[in-house]
C-alpha positions as CSV (number, residue, x, y, z in Angstrom):
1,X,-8.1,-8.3,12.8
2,X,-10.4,-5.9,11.7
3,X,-12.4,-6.9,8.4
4,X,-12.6,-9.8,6.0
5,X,-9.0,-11.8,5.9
6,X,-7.7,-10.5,2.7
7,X,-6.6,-14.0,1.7
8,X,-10.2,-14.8,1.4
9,X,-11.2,-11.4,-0.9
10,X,-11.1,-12.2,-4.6
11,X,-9.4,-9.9,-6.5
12,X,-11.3,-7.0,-7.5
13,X,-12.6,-7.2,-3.5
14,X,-8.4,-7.2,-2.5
15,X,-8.4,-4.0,-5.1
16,X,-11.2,-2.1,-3.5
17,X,-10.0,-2.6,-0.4
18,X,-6.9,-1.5,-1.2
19,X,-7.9,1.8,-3.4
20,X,-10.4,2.6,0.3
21,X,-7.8,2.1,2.9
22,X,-5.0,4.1,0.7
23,X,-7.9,7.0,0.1
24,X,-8.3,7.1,4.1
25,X,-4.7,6.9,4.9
26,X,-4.2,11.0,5.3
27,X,-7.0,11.6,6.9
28,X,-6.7,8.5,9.6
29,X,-2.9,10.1,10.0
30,X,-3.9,13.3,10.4
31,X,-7.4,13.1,12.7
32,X,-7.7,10.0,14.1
33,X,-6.8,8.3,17.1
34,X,-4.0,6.3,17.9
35,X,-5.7,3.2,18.0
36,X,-7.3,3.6,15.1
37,X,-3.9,4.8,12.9
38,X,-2.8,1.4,15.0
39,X,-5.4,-0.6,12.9
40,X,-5.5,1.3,10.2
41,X,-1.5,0.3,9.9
42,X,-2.1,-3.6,10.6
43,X,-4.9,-3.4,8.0
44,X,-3.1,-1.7,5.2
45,X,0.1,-4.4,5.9
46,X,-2.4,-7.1,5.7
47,X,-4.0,-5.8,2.6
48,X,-1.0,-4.7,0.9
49,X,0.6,-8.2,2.3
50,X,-2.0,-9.8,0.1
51,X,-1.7,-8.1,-2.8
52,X,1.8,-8.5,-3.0
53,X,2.0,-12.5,-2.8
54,X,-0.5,-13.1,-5.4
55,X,1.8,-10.7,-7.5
56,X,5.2,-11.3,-6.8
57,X,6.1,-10.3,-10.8
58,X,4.2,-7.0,-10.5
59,X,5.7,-4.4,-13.2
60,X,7.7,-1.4,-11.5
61,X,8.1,2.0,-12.4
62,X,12.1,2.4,-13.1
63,X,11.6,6.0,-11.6
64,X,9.8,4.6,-8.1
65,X,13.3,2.8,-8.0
66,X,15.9,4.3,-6.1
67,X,18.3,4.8,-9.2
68,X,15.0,5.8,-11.0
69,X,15.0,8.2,-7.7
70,X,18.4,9.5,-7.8
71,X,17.8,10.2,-11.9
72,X,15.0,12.5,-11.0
73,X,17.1,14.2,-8.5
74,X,20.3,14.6,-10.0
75,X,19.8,14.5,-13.6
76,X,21.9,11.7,-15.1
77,X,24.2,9.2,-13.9
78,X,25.1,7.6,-10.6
């Protein structure tokens, strides 16, 4: 594991880490090596693991649904 276990990050630590690793995502992808988009992809799931058990209730978007999607796309009902 590369980094601080996330279960041990308080929140606004969890939420940094989280708004860094997503802002280096492209550029990891794009320019790094493969072991490092290897880590890079173990961290994010731990990260984003985290953040999703302490919210399990989070609000979502009804267009980052897939009806919310296919609304978008097609313009009215499915």
């Amino acid at each position: 594991m590369t980094g601080v276990d996330p279960d041990r990050l308080d929140d606004q630590q969890l939420m940094r880490e989280l708004e860094t690793i997503h802002r280096t995502r492209h550029d990891t992808l794009l320019h790094g090596s493969n072991d490092a988009l290897r880590t890079h992809n173990v961290r994010m799931a731990e990260l984003e693991g985290e953040y999703l058990r302490r919210h399990p209730r989070r609000p979502v978007a009804p267009g980052r649904t897939r009806d919310g999607a296919r609304e978008r796309v097609f313009g009215g009902s499915v």
